[in-house]
N, CA and C atoms of all chains as a GROMACS GRO file, in nm:
protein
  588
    1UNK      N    1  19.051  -4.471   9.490
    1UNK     CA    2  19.038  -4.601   9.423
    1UNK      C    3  19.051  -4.716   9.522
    2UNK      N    4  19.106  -4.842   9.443
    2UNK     CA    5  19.069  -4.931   9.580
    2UNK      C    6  19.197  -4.913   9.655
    3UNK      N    7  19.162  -4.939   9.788
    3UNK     CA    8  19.288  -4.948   9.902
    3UNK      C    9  19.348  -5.123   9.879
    4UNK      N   10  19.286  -5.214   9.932
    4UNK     CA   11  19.305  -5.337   9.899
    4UNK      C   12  19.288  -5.437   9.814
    5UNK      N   13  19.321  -5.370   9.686
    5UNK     CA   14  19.326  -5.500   9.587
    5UNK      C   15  19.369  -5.638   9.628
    6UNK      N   16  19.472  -5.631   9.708
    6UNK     CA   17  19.531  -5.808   9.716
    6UNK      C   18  19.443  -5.865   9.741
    7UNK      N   19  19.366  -5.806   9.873
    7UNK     CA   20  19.234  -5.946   9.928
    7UNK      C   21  19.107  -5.956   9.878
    8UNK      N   22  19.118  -5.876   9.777
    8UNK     CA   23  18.973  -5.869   9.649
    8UNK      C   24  19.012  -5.921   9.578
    9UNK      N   25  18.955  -6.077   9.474
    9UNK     CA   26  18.988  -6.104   9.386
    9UNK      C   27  18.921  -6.020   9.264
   10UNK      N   28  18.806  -5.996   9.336
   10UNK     CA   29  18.736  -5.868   9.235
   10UNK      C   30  18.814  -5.777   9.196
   11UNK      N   31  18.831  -5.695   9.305
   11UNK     CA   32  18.906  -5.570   9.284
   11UNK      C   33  19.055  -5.567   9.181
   12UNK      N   34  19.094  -5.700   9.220
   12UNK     CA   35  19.239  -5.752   9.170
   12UNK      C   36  19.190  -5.794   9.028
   13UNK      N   37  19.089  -5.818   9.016
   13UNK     CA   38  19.087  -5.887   8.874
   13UNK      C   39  19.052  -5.739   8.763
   14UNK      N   40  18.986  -5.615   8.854
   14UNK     CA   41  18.946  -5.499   8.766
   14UNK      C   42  19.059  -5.460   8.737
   15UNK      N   43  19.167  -5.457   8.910
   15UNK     CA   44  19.272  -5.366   8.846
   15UNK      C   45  19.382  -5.484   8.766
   16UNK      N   46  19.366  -5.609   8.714
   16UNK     CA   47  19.447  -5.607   8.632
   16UNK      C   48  19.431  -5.592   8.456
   17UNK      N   49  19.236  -5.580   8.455
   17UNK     CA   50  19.197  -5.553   8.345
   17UNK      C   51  19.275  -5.416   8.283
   18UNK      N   52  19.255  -5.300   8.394
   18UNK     CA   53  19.283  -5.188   8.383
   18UNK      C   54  19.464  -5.178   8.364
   19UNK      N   55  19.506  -5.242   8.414
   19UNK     CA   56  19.679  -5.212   8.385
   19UNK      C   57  19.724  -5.266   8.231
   20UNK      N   58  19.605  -5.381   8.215
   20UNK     CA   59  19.670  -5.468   8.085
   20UNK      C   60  19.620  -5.393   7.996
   21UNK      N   61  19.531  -5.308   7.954
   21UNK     CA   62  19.475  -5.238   7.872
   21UNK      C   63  19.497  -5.092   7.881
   22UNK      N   64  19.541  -5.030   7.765
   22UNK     CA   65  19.514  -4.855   7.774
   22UNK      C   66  19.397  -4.795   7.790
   23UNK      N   67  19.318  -4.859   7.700
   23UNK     CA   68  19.163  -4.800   7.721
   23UNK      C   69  19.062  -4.892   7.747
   24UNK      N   70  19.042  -4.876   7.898
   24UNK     CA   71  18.929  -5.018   7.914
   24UNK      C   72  18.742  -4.933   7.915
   25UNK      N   73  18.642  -4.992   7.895
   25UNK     CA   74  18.495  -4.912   7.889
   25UNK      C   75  18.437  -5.060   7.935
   26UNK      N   76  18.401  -5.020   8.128
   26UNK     CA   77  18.308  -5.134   8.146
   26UNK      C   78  18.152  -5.063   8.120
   27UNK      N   79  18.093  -5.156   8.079
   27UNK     CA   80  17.958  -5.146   8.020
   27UNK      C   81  17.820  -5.250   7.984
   28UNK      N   82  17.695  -5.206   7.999
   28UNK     CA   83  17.636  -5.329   8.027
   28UNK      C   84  17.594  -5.376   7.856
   29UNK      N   85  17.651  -5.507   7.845
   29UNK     CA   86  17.660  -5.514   7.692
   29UNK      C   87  17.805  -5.530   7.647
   30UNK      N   88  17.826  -5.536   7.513
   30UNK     CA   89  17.999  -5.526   7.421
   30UNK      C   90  17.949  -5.465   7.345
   31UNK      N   91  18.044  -5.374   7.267
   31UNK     CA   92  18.066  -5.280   7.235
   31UNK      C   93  17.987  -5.303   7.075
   32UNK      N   94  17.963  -5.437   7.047
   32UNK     CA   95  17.862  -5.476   6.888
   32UNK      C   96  17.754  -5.445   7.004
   33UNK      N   97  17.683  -5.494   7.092
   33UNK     CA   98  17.595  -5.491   7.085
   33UNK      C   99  17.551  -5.430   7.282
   34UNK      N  100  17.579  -5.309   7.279
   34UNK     CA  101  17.569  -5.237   7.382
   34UNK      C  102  17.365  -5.299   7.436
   35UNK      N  103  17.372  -5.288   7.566
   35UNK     CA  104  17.226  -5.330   7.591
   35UNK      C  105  17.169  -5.232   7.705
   36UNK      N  106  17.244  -5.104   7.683
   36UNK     CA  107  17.174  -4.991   7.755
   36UNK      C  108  17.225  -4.860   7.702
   37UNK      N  109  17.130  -4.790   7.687
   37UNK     CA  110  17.163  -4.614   7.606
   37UNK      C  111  17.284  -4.586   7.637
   38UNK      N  112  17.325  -4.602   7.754
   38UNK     CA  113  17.408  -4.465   7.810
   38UNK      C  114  17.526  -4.543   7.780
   39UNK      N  115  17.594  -4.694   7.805
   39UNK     CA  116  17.664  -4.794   7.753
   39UNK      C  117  17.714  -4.758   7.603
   40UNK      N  118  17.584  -4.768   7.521
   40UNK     CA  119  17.582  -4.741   7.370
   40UNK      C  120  17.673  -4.613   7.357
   41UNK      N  121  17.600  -4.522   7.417
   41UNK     CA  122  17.666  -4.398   7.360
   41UNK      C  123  17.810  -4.351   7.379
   42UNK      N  124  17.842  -4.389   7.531
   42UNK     CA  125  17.973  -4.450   7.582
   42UNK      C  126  18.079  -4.514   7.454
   43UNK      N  127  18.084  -4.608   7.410
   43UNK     CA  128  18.118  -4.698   7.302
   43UNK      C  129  18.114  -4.620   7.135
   44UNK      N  130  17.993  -4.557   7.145
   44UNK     CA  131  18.019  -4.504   7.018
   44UNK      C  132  18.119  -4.354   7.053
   45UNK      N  133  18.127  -4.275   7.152
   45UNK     CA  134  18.174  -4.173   7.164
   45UNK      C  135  18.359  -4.245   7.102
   46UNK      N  136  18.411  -4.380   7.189
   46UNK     CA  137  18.527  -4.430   7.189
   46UNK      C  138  18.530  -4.464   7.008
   47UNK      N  139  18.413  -4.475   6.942
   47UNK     CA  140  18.395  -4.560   6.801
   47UNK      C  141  18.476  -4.395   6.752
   48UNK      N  142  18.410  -4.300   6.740
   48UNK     CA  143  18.416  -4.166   6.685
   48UNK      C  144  18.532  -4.154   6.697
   49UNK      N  145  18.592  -4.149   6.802
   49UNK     CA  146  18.732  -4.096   6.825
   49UNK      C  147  18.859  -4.196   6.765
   50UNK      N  148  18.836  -4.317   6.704
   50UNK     CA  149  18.872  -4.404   6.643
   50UNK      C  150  18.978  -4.493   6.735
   51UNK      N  151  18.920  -4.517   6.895
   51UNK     CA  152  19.022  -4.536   6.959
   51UNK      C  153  19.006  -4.714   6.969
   52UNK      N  154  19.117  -4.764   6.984
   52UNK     CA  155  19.092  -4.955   7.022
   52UNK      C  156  19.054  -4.965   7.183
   53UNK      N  157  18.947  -5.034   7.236
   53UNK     CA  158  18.898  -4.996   7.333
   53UNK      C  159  18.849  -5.171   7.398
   54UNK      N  160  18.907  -5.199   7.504
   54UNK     CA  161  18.859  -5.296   7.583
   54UNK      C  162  18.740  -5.302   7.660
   55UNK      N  163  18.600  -5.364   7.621
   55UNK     CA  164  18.525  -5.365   7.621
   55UNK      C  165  18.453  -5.486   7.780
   56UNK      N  166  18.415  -5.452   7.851
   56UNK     CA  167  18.386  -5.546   7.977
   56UNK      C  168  18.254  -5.526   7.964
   57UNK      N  169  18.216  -5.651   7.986
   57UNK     CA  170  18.062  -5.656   7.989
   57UNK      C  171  18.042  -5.719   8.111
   58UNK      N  172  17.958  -5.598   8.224
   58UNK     CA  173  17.971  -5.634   8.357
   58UNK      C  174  17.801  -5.745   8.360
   59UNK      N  175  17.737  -5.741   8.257
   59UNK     CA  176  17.634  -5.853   8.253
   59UNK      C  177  17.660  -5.970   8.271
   60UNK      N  178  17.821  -5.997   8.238
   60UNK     CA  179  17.856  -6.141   8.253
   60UNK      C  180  17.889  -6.210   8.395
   61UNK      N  181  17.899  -6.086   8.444
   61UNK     CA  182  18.002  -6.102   8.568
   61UNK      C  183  17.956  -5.989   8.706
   62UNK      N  184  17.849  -6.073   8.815
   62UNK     CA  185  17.775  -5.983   8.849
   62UNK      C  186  17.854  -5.913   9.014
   63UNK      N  187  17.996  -6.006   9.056
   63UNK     CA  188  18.111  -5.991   9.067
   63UNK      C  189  18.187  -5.896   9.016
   64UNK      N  190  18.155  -5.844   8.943
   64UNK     CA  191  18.222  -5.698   8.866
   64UNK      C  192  18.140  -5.583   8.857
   65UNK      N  193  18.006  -5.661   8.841
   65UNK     CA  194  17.918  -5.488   8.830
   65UNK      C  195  17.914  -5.454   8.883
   66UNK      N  196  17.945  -5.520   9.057
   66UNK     CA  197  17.918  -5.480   9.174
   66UNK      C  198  18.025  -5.400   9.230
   67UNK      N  199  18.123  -5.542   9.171
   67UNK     CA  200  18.324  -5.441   9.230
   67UNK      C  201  18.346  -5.285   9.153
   68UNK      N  202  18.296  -5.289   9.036
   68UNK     CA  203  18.354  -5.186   8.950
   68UNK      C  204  18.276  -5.053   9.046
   69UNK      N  205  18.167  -5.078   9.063
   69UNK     CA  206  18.127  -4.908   9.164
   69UNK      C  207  18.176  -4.890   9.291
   70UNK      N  208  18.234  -4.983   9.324
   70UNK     CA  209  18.301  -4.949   9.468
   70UNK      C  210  18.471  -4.921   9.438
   71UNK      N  211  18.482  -5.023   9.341
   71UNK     CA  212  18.644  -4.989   9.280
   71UNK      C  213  18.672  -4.826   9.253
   72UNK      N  214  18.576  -4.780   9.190
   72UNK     CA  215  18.561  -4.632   9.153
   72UNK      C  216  18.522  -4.519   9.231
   73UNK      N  217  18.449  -4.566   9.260
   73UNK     CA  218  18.341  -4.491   9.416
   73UNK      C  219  18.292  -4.416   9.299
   74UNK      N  220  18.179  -4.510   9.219
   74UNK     CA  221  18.130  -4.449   9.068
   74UNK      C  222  17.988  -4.532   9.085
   75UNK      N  223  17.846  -4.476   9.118
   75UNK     CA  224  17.770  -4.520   9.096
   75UNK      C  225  17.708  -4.632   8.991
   76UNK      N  226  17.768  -4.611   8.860
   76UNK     CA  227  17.654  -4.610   8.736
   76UNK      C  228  17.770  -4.671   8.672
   77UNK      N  229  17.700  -4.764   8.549
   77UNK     CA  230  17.800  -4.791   8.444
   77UNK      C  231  17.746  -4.757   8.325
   78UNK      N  232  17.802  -4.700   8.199
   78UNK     CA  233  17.949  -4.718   8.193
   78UNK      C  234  18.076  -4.655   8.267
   79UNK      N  235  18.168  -4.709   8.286
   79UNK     CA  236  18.282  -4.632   8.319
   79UNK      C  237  18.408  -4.648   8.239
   80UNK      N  238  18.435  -4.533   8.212
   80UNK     CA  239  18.606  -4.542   8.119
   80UNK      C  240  18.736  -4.579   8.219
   81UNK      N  241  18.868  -4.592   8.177
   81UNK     CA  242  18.972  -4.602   8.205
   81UNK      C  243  19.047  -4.609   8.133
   82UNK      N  244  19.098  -4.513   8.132
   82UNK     CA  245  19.292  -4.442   8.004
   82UNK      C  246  19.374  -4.470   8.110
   83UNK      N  247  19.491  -4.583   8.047
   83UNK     CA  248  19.590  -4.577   8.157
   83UNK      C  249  19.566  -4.596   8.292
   84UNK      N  250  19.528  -4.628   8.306
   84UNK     CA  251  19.487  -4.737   8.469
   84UNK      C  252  19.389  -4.638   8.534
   85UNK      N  253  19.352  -4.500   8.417
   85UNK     CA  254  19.308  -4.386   8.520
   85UNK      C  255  19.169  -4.358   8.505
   86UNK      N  256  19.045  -4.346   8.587
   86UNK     CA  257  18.921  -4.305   8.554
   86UNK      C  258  18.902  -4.157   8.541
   87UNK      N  259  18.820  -4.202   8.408
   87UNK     CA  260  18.775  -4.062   8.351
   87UNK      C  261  18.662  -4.039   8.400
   88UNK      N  262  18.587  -4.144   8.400
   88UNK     CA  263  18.414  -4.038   8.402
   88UNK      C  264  18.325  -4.201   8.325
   89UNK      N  265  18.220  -4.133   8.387
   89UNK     CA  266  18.096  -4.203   8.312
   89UNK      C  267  18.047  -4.141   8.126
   90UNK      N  268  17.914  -4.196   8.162
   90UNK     CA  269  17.845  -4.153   7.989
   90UNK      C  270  17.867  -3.962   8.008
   91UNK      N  271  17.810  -3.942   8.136
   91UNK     CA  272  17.798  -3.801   8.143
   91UNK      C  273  17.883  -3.714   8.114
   92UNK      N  274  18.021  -3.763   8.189
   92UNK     CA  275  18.171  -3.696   8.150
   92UNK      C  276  18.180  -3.710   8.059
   93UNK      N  277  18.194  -3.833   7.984
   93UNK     CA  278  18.259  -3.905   7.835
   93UNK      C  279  18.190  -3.800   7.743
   94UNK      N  280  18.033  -3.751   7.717
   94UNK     CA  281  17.965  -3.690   7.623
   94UNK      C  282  18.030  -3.511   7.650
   95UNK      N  283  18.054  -3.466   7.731
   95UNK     CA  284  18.098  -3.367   7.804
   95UNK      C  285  18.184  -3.325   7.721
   96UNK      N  286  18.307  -3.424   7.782
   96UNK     CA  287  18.445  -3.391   7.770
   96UNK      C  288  18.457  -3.448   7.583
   97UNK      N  289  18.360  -3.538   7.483
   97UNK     CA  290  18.388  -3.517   7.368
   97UNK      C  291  18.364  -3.418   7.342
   98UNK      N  292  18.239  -3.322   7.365
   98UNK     CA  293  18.159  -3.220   7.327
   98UNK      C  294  18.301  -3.098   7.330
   99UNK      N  295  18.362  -3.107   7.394
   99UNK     CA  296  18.471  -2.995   7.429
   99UNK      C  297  18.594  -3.010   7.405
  100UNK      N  298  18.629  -3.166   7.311
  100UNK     CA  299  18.736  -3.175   7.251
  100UNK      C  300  18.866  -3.258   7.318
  101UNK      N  301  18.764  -3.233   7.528
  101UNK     CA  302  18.884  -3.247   7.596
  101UNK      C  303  18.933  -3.409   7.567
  102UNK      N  304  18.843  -3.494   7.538
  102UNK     CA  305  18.848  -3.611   7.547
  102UNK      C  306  19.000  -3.645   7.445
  103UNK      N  307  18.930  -3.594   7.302
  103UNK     CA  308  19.020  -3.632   7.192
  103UNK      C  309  19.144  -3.585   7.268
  104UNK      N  310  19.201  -3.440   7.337
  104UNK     CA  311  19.308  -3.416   7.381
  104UNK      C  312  19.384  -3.508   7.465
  105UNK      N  313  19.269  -3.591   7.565
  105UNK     CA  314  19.358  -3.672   7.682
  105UNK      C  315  19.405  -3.786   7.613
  106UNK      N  316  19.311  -3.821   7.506
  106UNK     CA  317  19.402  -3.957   7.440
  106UNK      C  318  19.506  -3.951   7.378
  107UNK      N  319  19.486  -3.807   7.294
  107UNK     CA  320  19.667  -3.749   7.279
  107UNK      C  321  19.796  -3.745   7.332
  108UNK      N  322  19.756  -3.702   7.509
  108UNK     CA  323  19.782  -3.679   7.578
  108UNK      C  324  19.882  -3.800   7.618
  109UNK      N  325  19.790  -3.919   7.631
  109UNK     CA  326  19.819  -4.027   7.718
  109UNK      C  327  19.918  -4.088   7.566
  110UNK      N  328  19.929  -4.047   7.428
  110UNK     CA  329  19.965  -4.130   7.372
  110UNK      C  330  19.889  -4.244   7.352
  111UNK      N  331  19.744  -4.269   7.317
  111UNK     CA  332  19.659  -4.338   7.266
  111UNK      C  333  19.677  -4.362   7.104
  112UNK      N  334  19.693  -4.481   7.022
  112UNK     CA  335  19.661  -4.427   6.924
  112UNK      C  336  19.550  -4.435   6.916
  113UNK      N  337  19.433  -4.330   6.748
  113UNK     CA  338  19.324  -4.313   6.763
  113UNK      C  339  19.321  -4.248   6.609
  114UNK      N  340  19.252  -4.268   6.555
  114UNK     CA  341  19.202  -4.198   6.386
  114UNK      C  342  19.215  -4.007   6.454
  115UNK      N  343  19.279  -3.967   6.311
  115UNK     CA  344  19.248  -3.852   6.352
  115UNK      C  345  19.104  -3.798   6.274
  116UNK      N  346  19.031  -3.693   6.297
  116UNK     CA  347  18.943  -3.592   6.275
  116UNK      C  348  18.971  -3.477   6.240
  117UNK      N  349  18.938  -3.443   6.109
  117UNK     CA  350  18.893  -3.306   6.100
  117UNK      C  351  18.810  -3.260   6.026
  118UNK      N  352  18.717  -3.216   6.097
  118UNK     CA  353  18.582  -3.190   6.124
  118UNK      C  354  18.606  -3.042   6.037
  119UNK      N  355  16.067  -4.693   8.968
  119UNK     CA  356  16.074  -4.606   9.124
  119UNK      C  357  16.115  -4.485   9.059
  120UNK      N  358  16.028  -4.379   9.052
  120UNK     CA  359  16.062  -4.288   9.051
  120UNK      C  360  16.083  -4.210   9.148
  121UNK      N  361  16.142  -4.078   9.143
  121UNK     CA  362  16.198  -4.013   9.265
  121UNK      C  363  16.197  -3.867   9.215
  122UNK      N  364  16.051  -3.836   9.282
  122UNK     CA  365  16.030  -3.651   9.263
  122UNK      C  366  16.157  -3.565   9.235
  123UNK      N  367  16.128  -3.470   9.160
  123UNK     CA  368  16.249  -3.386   9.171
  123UNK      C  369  16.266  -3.311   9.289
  124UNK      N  370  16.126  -3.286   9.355
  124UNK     CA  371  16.111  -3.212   9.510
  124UNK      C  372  16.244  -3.246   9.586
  125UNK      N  373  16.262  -3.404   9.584
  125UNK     CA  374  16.330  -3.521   9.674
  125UNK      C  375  16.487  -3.503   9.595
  126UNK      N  376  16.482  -3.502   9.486
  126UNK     CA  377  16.634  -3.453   9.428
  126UNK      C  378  16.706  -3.325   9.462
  127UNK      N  379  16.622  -3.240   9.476
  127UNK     CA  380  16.663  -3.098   9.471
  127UNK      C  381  16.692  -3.093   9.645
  128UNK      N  382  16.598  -3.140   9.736
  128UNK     CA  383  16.638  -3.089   9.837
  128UNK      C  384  16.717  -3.186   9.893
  129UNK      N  385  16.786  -3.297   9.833
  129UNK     CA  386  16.903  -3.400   9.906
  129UNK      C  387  17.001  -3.293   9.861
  130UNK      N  388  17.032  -3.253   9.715
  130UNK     CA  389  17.129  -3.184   9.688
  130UNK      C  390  17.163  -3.025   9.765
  131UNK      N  391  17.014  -2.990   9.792
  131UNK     CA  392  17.068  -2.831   9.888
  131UNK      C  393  17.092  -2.900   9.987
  132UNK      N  394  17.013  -3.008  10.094
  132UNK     CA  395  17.099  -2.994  10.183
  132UNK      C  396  17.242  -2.986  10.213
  133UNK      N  397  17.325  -3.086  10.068
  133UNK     CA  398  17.425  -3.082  10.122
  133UNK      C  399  17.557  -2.988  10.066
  134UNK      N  400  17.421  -2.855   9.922
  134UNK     CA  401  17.503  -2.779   9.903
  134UNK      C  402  17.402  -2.660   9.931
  135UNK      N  403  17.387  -2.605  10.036
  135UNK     CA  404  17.286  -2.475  10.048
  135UNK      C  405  17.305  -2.402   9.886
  136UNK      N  406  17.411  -2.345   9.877
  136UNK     CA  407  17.414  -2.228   9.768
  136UNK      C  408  17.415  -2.338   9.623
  137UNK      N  409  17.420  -2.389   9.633
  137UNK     CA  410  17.389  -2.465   9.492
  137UNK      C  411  17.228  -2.390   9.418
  138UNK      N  412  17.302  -2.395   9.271
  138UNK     CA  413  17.174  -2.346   9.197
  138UNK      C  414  17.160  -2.496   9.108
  139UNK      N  415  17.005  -2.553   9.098
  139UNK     CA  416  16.999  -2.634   9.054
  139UNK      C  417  16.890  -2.665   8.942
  140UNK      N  418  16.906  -2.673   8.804
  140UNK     CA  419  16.795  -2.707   8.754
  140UNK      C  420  16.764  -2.841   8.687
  141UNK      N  421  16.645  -2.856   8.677
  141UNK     CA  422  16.636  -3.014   8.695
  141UNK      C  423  16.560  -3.014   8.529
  142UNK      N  424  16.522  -3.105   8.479
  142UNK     CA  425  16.471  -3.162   8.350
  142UNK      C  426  16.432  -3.306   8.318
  143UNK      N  427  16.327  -3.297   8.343
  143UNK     CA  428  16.219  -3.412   8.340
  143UNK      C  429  16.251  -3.509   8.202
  144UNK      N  430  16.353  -3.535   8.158
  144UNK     CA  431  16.349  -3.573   8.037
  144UNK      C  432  16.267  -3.648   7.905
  145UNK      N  433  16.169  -3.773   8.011
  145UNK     CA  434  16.094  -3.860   7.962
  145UNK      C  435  15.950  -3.823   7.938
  146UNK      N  436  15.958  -3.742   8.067
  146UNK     CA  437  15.784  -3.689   8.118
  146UNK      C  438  15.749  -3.810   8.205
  147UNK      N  439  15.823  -3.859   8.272
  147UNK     CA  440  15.795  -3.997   8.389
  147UNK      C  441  15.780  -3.963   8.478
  148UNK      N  442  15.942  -3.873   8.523
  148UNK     CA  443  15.949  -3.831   8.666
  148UNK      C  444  16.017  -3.940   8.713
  149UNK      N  445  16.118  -4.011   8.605
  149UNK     CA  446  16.212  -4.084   8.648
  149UNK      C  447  16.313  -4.062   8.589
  150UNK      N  448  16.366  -4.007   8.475
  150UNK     CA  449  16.455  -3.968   8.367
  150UNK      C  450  16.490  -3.804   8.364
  151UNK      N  451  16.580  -3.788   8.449
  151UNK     CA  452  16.619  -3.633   8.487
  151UNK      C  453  16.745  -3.569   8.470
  152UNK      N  454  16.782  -3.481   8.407
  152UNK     CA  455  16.888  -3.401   8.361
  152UNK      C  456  16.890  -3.293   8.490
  153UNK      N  457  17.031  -3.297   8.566
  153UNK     CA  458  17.050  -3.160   8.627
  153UNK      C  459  17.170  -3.094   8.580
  154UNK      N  460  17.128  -3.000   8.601
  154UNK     CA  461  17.288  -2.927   8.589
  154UNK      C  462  17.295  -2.844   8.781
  155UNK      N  463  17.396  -2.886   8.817
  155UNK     CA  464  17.419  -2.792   8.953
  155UNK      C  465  17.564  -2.735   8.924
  156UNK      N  466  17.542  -2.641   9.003
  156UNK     CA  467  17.637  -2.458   9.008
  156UNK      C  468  17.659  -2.489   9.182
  157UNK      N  469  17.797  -2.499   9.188
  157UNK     CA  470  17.801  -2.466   9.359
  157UNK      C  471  17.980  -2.420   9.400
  158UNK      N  472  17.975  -2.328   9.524
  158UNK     CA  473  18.121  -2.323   9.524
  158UNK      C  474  18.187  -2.407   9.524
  159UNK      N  475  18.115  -2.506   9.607
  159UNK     CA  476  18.217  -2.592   9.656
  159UNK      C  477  18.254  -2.712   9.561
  160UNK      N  478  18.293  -2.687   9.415
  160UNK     CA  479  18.287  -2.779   9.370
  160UNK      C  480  18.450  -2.701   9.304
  161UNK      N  481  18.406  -2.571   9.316
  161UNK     CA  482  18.588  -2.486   9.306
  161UNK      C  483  18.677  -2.577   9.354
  162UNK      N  484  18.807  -2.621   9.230
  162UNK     CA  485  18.922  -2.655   9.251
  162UNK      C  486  18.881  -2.816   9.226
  163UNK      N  487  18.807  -2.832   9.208
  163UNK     CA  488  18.736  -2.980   9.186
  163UNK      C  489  18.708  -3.058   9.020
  164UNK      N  490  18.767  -3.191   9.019
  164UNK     CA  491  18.762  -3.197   8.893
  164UNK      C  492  18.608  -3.265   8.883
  165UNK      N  493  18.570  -3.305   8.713
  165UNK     CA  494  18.494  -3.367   8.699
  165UNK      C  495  18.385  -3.441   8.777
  166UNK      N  496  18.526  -3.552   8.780
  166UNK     CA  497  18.472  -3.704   8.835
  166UNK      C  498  18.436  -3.607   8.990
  167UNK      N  499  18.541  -3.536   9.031
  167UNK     CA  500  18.514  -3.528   9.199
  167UNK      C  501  18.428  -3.480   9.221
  168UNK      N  502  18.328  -3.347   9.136
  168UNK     CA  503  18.218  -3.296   9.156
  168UNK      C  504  18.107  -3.365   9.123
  169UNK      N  505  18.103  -3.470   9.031
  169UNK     CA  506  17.948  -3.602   8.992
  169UNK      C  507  17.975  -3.669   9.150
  170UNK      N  508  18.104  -3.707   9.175
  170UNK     CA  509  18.146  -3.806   9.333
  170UNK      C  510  18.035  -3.725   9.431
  171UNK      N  511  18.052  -3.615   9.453
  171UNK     CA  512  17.958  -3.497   9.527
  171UNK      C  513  17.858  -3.519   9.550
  172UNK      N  514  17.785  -3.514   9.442
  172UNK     CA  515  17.666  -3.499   9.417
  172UNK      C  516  17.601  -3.611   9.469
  173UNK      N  517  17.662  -3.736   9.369
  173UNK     CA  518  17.600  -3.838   9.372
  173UNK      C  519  17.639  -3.926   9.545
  174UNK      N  520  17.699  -3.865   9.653
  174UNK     CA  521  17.754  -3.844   9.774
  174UNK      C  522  17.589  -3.815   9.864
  175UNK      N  523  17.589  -3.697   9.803
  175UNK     CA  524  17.496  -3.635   9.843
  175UNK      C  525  17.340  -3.680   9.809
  176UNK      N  526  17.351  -3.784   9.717
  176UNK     CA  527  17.214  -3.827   9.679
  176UNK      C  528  17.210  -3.973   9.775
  177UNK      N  529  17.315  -3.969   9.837
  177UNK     CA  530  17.308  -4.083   9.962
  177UNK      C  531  17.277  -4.268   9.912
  178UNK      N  532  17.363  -4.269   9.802
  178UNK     CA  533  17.354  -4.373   9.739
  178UNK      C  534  17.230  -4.440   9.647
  179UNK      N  535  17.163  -4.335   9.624
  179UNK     CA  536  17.023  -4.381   9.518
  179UNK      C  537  17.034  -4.370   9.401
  180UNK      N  538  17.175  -4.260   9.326
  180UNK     CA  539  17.188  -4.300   9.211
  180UNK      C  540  17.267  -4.434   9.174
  181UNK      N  541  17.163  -4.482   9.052
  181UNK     CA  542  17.199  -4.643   9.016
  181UNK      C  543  17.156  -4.689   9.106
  182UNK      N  544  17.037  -4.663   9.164
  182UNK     CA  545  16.933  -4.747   9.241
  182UNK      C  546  16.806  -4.715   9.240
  183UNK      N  547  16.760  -4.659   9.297
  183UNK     CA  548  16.595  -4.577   9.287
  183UNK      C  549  16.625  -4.479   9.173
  184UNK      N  550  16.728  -4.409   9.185
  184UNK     CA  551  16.749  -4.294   9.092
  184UNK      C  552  16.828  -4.366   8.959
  185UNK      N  553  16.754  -4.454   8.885
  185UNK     CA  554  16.870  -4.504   8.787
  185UNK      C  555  16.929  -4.427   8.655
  186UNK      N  556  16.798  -4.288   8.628
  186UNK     CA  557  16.882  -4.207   8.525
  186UNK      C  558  16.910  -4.067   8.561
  187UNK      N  559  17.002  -4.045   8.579
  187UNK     CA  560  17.039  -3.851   8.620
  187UNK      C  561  17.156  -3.859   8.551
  188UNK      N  562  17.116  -3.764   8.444
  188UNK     CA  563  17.173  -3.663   8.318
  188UNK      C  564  17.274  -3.560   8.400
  189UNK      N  565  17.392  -3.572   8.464
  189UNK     CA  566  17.449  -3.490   8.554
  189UNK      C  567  17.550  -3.427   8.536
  190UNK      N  568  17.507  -3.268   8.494
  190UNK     CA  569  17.610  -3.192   8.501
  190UNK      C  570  17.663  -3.118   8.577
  191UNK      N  571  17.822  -3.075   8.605
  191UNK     CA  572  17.825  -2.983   8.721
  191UNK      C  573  17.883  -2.859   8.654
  192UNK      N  574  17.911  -2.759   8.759
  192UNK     CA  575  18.016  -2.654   8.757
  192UNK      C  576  18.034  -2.572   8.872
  193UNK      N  577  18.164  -2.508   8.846
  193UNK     CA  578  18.205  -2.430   9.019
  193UNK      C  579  18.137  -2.289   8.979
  194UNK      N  580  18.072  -2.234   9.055
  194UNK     CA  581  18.018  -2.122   9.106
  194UNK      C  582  18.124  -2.017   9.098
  195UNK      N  583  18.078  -1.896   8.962
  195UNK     CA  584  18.214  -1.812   8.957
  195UNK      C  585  18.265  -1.709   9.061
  196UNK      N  586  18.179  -1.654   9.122
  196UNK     CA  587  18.222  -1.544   9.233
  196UNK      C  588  18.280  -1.596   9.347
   0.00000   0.00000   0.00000
């Protein structure tokens, strides 16, 4: 992750998004109105799982779309963060719902979140 | 900008010879591609660290030339 937050105001400003929030999802778009597939699906995976989810829209801020892939050493957005910690993109996120692991880590972390049973 | 799968497949062997890789044209463009790669070296490796890999190995073109790859991994069982 990043080595020098202090002398990034970028970097400093992601990681204080990420500390102030349990579940942050940067993404291009908000979460009403996602403005790319993989974003969308991202957001609805967090909708399903019934979790409260801080929503960054790196469209606003081109200072962030840029910091957030180097912050991560994460190509692509969207990107999650539980607890200051990265999970994964759309790819992981669809993955790890598909296999339950997701719903488990928010358990895990003590997220609250609607439960399911399917 | 699309980017052959020829050009996907062999950034990824080079930098995993034994990798098994299959690719999936998703759109029919030849820009919208699903892989799944199989490699040892992804043993002991989580998630994020094996997409980090890959997309390592694609030498910074995904989310650039390469803007959609559907990317799955896994460690190679033997």
């Amino acid at each position: 992750m990043a080595q020098d937050t202090a002398s990034d105001p970028v970097h400093q400003k992601i990681a204080d998004t990420i500390a102030a929030n349990d579940v942050v999802l940067f993404m291009k778009g908000t979460k009403q109105f996602p403005q790319c597939g993989f974003s969308a699906t991202a957001a609805k995976i967090l909708e399903h799982l019934g979790v409260q989810f801080k929503d960054v829209n790196v469209l606003d801020d081109q200072g962030v779309r840029d910091g957030i892939k180097a912050f991560s050493n994460w190509p692509t957005i969207p990107q999650l963060y539980i607890k200051g910690e990265f999970v994964g993109g759309c790819d992981i996120m669809r993955e790890m719902y598909a296999a339950g692991e997701l719903h488990d880590l928010i358990c895990q972390k003590g997220i609250p979140h609607a439960h399911h049973h399917a | 900008m699309p980017m052959p799968a020829t050009e996907i497949e062999r950034m990824i062997k080079a930098k995993f010879p034994d990798a098994t890789i299959q690719l999936k044209d998703l759109a029919g463009d030849n820009d919208h591609w699903a892989a799944h790669v199989v490699s040892a070296a992804f043993k002991g490796k989580s998630r994020v660290q094996q997409h980090q890999m890959v997309y390592d190995a694609l030498g910074g073109r995904m989310g650039d030339v390469l803007h959609a790859l559907q990317l799955t991994t896994a460690a190679a069982t033997d």
